[in-house]
RODO-2510 file (C-alpha; in nm, 4 decimals, decimal comma):
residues 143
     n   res          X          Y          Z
     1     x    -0,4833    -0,5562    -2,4348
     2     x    -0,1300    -0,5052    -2,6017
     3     x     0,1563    -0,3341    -2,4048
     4     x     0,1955     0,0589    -2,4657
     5     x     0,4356     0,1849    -2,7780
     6     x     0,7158     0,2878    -2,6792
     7     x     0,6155     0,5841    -2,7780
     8     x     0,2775     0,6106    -2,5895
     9     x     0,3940     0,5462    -2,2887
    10     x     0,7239     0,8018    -2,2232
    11     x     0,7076     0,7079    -1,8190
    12     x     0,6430     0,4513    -1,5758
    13     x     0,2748     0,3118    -1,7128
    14     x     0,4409    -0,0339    -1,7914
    15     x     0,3452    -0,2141    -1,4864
    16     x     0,6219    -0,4840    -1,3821
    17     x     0,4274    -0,8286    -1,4439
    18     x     0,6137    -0,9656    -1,1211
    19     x     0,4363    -0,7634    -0,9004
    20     x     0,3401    -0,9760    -0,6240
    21     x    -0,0272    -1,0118    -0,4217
    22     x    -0,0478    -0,8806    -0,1034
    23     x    -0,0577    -0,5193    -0,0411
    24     x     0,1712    -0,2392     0,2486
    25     x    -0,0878     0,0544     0,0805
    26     x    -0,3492     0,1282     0,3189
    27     x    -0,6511     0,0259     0,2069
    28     x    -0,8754     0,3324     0,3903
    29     x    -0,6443     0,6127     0,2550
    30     x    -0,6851     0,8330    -0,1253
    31     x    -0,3262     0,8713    -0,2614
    32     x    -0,3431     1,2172    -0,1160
    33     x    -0,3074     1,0819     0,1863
    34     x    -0,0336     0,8057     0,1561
    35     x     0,2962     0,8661     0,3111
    36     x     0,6112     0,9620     0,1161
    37     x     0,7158     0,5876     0,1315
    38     x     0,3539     0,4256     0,0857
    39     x     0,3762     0,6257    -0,2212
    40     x     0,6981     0,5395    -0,3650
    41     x     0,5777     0,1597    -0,2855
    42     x     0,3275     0,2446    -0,5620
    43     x     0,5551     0,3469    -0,7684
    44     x     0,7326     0,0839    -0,7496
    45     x     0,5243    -0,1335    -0,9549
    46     x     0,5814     0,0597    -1,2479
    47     x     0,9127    -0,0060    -1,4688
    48     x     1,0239     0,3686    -1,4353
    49     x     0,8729     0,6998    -1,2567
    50     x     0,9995     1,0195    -1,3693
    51     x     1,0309     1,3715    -1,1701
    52     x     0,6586     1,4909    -1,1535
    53     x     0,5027     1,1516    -1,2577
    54     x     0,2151     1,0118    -1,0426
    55     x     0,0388     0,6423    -1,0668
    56     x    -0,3750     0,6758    -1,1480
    57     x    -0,4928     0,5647    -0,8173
    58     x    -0,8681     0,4766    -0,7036
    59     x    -1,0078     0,8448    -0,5702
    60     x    -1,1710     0,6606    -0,3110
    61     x    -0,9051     0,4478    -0,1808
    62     x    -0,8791     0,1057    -0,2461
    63     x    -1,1297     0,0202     0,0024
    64     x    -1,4541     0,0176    -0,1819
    65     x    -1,2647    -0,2062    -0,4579
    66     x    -1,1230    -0,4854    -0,2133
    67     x    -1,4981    -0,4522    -0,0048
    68     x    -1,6861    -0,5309    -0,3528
    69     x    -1,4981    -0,8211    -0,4494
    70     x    -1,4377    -0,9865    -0,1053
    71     x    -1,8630    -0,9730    -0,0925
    72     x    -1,8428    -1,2027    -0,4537
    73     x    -1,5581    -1,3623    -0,2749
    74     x    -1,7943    -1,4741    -0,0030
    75     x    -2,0649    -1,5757    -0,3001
    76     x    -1,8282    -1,7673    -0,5286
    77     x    -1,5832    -1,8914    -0,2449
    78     x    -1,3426    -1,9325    -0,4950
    79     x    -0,9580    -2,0126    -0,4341
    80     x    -0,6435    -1,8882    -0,6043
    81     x    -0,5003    -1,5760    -0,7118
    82     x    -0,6623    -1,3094    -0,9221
    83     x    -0,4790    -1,0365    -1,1000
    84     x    -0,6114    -0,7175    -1,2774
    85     x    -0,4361    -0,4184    -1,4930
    86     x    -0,6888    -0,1603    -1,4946
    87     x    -0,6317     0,1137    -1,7834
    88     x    -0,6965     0,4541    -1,6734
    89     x    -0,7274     0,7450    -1,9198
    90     x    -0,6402     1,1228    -1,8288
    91     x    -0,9962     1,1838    -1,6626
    92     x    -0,9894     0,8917    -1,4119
    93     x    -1,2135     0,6487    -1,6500
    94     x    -1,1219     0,2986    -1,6111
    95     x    -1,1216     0,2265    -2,0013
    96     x    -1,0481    -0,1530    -2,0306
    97     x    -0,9537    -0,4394    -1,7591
    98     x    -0,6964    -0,6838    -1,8098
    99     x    -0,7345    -1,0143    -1,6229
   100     x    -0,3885    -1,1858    -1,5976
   101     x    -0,5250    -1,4539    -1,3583
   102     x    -0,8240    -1,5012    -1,2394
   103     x    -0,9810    -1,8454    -1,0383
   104     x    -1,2904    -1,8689    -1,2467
   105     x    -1,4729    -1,6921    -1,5196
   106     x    -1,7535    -1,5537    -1,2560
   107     x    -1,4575    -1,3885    -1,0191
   108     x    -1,3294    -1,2516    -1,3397
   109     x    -1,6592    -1,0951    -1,4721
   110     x    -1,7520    -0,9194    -1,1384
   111     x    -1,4269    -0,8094    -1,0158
   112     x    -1,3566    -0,6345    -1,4058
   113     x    -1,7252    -0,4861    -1,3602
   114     x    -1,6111    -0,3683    -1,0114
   115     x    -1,2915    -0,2141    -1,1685
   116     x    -1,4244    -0,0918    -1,4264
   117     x    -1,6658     0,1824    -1,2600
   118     x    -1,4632     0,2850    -1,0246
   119     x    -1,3238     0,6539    -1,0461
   120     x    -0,9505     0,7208    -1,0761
   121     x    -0,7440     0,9837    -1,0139
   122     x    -0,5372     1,0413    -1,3187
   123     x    -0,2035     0,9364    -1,3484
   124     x     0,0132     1,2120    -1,4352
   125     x     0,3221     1,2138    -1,6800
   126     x     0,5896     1,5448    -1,6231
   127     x     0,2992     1,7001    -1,3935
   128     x     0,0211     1,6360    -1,6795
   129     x    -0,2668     1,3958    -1,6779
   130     x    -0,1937     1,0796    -1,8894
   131     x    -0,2956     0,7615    -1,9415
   132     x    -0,1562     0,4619    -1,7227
   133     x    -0,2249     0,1494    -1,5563
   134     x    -0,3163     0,0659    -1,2560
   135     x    -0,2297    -0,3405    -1,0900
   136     x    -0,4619    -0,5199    -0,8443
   137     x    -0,3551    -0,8443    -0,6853
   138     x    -0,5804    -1,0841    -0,5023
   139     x    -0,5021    -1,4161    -0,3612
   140     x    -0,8570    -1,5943    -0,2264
   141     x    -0,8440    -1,9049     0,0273
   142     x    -1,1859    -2,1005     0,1489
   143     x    -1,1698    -2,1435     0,5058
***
């Protein structure tokens, strides 16, 4: 997957590539019900955020997501970092997973097939659904 044009992408759906793993967003809470500065945290991995933009953000929390892929975690018992840009269109569809890092092919087939069903709220762009991405960091040890 190619960065957005310029053009496509008037607000904050470039994701800054820095972002690091590890995670201050609840994992048991919908956007919805995020605090004021849990939500600007999202925001913050986005380049720029205008007045009445919104990050996409899993409808169920990020909860089910991280509980699917720490049960192939406990399969694969993998180690290293895995890193996923999840596109989400205006409905909430996951259309297209980008894997950035992942520590084998197997983690990276069942964590995109994990991402990619998962429901979405829509991002929104001046108060209007829009398409945008959405990060997920990982960082798997063996104990």
């Amino acid at each position: 997957m190619s960065a957005a044009k310029e053009s496509e992408a008037p607000t904050g759906s470039n994701i800054k590539r820095y972002v690091a793993s590890g995670s201050r967003i609840p994992v048991n809470r919908t956007y919805a019900e995020l605090s004021a500065d849990e939500k600007a945290f999202v925001s913050s991995f986005y380049e720029k955020m205008g007045p009445g933009d919104e990050p996409p953000f899993p409808i169920e929390g990020l909860r089910p997501i991280y509980s699917a892929i720490a049960k192939v975690q406990q399969k694969l018992l993998v180690t290293g970092k895995l890193t996923l840009v999840a596109s989400v269109d205006p409905t909430g569809t996951v259309t297209e997973v980008q894997v950035i890092e992942s520590p084998s092919k197997a983690m990276t087939q069942a964590a995109a097939s994990v991402v990619v069903l998962a429901k979405f709220k829509p991002a929104l762009c001046a108060n209007q659904p829009c398409k945008m991405e959405f990060p997920f960091n990982f960082a798997f040890a063996v104990r």
